[in-house]
N, C-alpha and C positions, 0 to 999 in steps of 0.2 A: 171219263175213266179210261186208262193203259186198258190196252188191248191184252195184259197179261192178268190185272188184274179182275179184269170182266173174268177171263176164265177159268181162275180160281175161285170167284165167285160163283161161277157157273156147274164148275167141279163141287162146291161147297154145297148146292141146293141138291144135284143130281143124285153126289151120295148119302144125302140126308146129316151131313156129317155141319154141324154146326158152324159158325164162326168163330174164335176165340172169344172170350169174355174176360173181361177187364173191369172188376166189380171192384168201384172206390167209397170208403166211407171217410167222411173228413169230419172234422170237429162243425166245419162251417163252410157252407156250398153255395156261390153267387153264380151268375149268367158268365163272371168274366171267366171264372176259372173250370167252371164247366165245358166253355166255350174253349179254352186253354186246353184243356185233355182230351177233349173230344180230336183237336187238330193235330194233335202230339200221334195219338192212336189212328190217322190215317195216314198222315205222313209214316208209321211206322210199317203199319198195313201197308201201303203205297210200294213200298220199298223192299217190301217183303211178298208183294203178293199174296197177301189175305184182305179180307174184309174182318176188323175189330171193333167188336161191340161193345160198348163202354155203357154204364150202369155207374151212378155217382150220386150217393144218396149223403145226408147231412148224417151226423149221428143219433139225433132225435129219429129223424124218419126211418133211419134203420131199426133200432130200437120199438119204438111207437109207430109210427106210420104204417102203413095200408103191406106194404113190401115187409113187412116186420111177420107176418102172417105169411108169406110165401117161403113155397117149397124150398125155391133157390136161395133164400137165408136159413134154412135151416141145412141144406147143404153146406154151407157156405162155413155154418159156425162148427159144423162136426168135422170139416175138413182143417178147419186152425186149429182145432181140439187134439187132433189127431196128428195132425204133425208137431205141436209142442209137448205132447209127450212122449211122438219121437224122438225126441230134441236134447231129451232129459234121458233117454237109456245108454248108457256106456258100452263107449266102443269094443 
């Protein structure tokens, strides 16, 4: 790990202040393209001086699965909610 990026990782613990989050739901979720976004998202961090947390769930297991029950999907669905009815108020 860069010497810059350590210490925005450093910075990131210190101030409690989280890593970005990159929460992906796809129709269909393998090793290759998990493996695929996860590299995209450090190269990007890398380049940026963050550390980015990636989260890549199928849509079944969003839906159904274990993570279907967590807080951060429910975050998650009130904040698309909320911005497409943004979306829809005239300028």
């Amino acid at each position: 790990m860069r010497q810059g990026n350590n210490l925005s990782y450093q910075a990131q613990k210190i101030s409690g202040c989280p890593p970005p989050l990159m929460f992906i739901v796809l129709n269909e979720v393998d090793q290759k393209i998990d493996r695929w976004i996860r590299d995209i998202a450090w190269e990007v961090g890398f380049e940026n001086d963050r550390v980015i947390t990636t989260v890549l769930l199928d849509k079944e297991q969003f839906e159904h699965g274990p993570m279907s029950e967590s807080t951060i999907v429910d975050n998650i669905q009130a904040l698309v909610t909320y911005r497409l009815e943004q979306a829809k108020e005239p300028i």
